[in-house]
N, C-alpha and C positions, 0 to 999 in steps of 0.2 A: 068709566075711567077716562080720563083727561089725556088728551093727544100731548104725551109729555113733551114729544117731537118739536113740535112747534113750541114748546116754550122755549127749550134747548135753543132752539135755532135764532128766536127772539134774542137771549142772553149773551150767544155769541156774538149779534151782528151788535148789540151793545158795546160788551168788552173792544169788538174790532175797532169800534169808531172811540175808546176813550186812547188805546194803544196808538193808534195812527195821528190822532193831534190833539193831544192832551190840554191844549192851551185852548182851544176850542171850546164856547161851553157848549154841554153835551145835554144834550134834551134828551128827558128817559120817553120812552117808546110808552103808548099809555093804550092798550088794546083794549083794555078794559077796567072800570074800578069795580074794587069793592071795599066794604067794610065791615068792621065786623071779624069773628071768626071764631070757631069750636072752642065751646069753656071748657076747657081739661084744665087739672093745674099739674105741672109740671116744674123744672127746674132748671139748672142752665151751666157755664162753661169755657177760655182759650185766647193765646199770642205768639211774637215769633222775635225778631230783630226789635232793636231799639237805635237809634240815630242820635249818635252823642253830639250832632249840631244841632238836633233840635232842643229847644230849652224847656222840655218838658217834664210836669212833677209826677214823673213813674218812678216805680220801685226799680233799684235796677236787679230784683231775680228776676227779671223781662230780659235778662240776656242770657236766660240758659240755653236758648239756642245755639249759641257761639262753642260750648263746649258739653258734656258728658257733666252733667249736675242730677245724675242716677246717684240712689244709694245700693244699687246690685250694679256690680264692677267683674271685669274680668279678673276670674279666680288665676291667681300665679301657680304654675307647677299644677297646672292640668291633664289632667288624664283620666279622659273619655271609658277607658276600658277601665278602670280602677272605681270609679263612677256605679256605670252599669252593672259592676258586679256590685257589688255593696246595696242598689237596689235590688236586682233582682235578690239577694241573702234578706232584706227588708221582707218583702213581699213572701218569700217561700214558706211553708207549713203553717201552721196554727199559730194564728194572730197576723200584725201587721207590726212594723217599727216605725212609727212619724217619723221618731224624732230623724230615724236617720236621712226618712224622704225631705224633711225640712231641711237639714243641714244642708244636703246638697241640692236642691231644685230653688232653695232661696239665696242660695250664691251663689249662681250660674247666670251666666247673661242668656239669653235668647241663644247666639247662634252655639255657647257652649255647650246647650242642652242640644240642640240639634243634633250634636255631635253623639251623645250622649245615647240619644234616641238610635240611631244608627249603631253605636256601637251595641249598643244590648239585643238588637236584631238580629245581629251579625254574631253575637256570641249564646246567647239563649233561646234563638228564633220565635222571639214575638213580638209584639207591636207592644212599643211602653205603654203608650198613654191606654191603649185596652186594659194592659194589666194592671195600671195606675184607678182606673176608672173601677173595675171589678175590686179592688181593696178598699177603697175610701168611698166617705159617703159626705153627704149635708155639704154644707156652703167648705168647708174644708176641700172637700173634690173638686170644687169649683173654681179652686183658688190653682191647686195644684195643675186641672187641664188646662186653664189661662196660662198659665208659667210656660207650658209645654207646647202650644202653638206658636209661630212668628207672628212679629205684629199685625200684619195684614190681615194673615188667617183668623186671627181673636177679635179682631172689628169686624169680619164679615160674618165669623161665629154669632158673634154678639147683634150686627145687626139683625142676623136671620132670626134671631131668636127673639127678638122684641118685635119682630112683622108678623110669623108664622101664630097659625093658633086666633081664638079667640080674642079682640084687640089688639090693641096695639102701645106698645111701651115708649111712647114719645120722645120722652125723655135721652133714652137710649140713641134716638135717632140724632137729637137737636147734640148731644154730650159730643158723636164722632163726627156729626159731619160740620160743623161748625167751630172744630179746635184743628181739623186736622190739613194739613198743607195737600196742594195742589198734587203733588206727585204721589204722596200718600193717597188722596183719594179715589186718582187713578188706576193704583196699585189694588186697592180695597176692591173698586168695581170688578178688576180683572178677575182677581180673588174669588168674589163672590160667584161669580159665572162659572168658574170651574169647580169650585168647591160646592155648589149646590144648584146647578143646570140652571139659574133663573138670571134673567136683569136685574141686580139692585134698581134701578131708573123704575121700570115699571111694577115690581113688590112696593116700593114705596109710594107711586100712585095710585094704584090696586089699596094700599092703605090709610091714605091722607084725601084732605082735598082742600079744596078752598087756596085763598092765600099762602096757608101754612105749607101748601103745598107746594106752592110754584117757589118760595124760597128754597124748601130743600131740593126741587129739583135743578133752581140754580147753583147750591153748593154744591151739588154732586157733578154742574156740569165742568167742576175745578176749572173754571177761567178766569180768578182773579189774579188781577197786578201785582207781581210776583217782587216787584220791581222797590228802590227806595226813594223814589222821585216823588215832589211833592210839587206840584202848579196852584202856586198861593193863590192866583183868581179864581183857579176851579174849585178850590178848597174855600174860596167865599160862598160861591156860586152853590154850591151842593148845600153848605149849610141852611144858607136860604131857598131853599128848594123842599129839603124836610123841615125846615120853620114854617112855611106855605103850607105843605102839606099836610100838617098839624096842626100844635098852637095856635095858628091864624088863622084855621079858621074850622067853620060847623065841620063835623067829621073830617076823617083821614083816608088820604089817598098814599094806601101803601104801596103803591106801584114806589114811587116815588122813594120812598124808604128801600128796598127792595134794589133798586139803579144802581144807589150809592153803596150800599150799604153790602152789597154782595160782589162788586165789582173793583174797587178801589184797594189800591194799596192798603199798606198799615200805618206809613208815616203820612201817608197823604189822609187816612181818616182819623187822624190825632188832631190834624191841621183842623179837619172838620169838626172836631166835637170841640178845639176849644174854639175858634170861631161861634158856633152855634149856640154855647155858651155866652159869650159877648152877644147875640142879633136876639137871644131871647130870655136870657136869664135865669138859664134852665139846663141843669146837667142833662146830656141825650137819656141817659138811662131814665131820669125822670118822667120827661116827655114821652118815651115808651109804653112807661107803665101808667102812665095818665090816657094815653090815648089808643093802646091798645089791651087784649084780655088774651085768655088761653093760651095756647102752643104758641100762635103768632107773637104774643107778646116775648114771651120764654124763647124763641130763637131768636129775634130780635137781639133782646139782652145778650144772648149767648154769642152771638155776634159782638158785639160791642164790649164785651168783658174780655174775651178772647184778644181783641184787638188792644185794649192797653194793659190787660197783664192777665199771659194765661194762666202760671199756678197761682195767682190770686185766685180766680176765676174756679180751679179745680178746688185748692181748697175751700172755698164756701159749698161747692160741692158738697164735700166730705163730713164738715162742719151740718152742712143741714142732713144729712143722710145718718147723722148719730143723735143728732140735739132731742131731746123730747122722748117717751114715749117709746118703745122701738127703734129697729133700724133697718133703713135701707139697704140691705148687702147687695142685691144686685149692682147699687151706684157704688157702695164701697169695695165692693173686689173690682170690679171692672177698671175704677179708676189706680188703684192700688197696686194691680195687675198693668196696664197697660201705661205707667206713667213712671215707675219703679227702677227703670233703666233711663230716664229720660231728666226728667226733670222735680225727682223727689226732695230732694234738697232745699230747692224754692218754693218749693210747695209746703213743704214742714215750716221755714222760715214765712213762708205770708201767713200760713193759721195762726201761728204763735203770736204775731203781727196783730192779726185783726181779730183774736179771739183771746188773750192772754191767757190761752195753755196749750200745752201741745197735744200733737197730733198723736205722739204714742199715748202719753194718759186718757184721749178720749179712746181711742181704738181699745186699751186695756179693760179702761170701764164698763166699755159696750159689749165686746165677743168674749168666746170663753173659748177653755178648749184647747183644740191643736188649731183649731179657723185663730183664734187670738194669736197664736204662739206663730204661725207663716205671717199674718199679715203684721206682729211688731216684726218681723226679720225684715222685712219688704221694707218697711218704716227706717230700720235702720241707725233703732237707739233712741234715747230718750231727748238728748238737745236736735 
């Protein structure tokens, strides 16, 4: 295992010195190269604020951060004990009712259900989500125990369950910790520790290595520039630093990639991709997948998609998690599940976007079922 410690500590004295004088240019610390990295193939991911002074050609569903662009909304004329009993009358004697578990777990925000949970404790003394889990079964149950944890709790769900066991689900890894903001990922570590006695920092070392590694142990160390500040010279400087690092020349020094790329704002790395754009001729994403392979590649990206438009970024998710063949439901509950109060809205309008159909006729075509019937709820209609 890799002294995660000392990368941690590395990262930080980075972030410190881009924070204290950002007009500085800022030399990435280079302890070591390598190149190279595990051929897995995997997929990818995520964004936040947009800067209506910068002149840039983004979508604007890149401002769903600004408000509540979920299509599950706080239900009017709630009540928690009205709720509770209705399930528990679902669950009791021979057979089960979906429909009425879907009605109401797919129109409840998070902290409604919470409430929810509490009240059916308090009036039929047991644990929902146990008695939720003993009725339902298949990617359905799946769908429903997501619904029933807060979001922190269902990232640290979701991450323990793609580390624990037999390999490891990459993907899962590169999906939350590369869409999800600073305080969130703080929250998630906390999470994780108490909900399953371990370090996320070292389970994810314990299952990675290499390159691929030290970026997620940077994003997990949440010290990116939070900030909307953009320092045009450093935003040259950085471009031509992963144009160095790459394109220019025999192999790739992804420390380099890595500095930038985990550290910086999101308006100041817009600055950088079209800059770098102008010094080399070359969308970044492109030069990514030219110059690197496996997971490292796919965080990379996930990086970089996150940062100019996240539900662009989820929907191709989604979009590749049904196309072809089979489907993905791990990637498609998890994101459908944990993005359903956030920013489903933007995420419907980019697949339509970049795929000319929507997002409920693929989900139709692909699941069946009652798994079909929660996730169009979660969708939220057919436009």
């Amino acid at each position: 295992m890799r002294n995660c410690n000392t990368i941690l500590s590395t990262q930080a004295n980075t972030h410190k010195s881009w924070q204290q004088n950002s007009k500085d240019s800022l030399k990435s610390p280079r302890p070591f190269r390598e190149t190279g990295a595990a051929h897995l193939s995997i997929q990818r991911f995520s964004s936040v604020l947009i800067s209506s002074s910068q002149n840039l050609n983004l979508s604007s569903n890149t401002m769903a951060a600004l408000g509540n662009r979920g299509t599950v909304t706080e239900a009017s004329g709630f009540k928690p004990e009205e709720d509770a009993q209705k399930l528990h009358n679902a669950m009791k004697g021979a057979g089960t009712n979906e429909a009425t578990i879907i009605e109401i777990l797919a129109h409840r925000t998070i902290a409604q259900r919470q409430k929810i949970k509490e009240a059916f404790k308090q009036s039929v003394g047991k644990d929902l989500l146990d008695c939720l889990k003993s009725e339902l079964t298949g990617n359905f149950e799946k769908v429903v125990v997501g619904l029933m944890m807060s979001a922190p709790v269902y990232d640290a769900y979701e991450l323990r369950n793609a580390i624990k066991g037999a390999g490891t689900e990459e993907a899962c890894l590169i999906d939350i910790l590369a869409s999800r903001s600073n305080a969130e990922k703080k929250e998630i570590i906390a999470t994780y520790k108490k909900e399953h006695g371990k370090s996320l920092e070292d389970d994810v070392c314990g299952d990675t290595s290499g390159m691929f590694q030290r970026v997620l142990v940077s994003l997990l160390a949440a010290g990116r520039d939070e900030s909307t500040k953009v320092d045009e010279a450093q935003a040259v400087q950085d471009a031509k630093d992963i144009y160095e690092a790459g394109e220019a020349r025999w192999g790739t020094d992804e420390v380099k990639f890595l500095t930038v790329l985990s550290v910086r704002n999101r308006n100041h790395l817009l600055r950088v991709f079209q800059e770098y754009q102008k010094i080399s001729g070359r969308d970044i994403e492109d030069s990514i997948k030219r110059e690197m392979s496996g997971c490292l590649e796919d965080v990379f990206l996930a990086i970089v998609k996150c940062m100019k438009n996240k539900p662009a970024f989820f929907a191709e998710r989604l979009y590749k998690s049904m196309k072809g063949l089979g489907t993905t439901d791990s990637v498609l509950i998890r994101i459908m599940v944990a993005r359903a109060e956030i920013d489903m809205l933007d995420i419907k309008a980019e697949f339509l976007k970049m795929y000319g159909k929507t997002l409920h006729s693929f989900i139709k075509g692909d699941t069946s079922g009652d798994y079909r019937k929660i996730l169009l709820e979660l969708c939220g209609g057919e436009k």
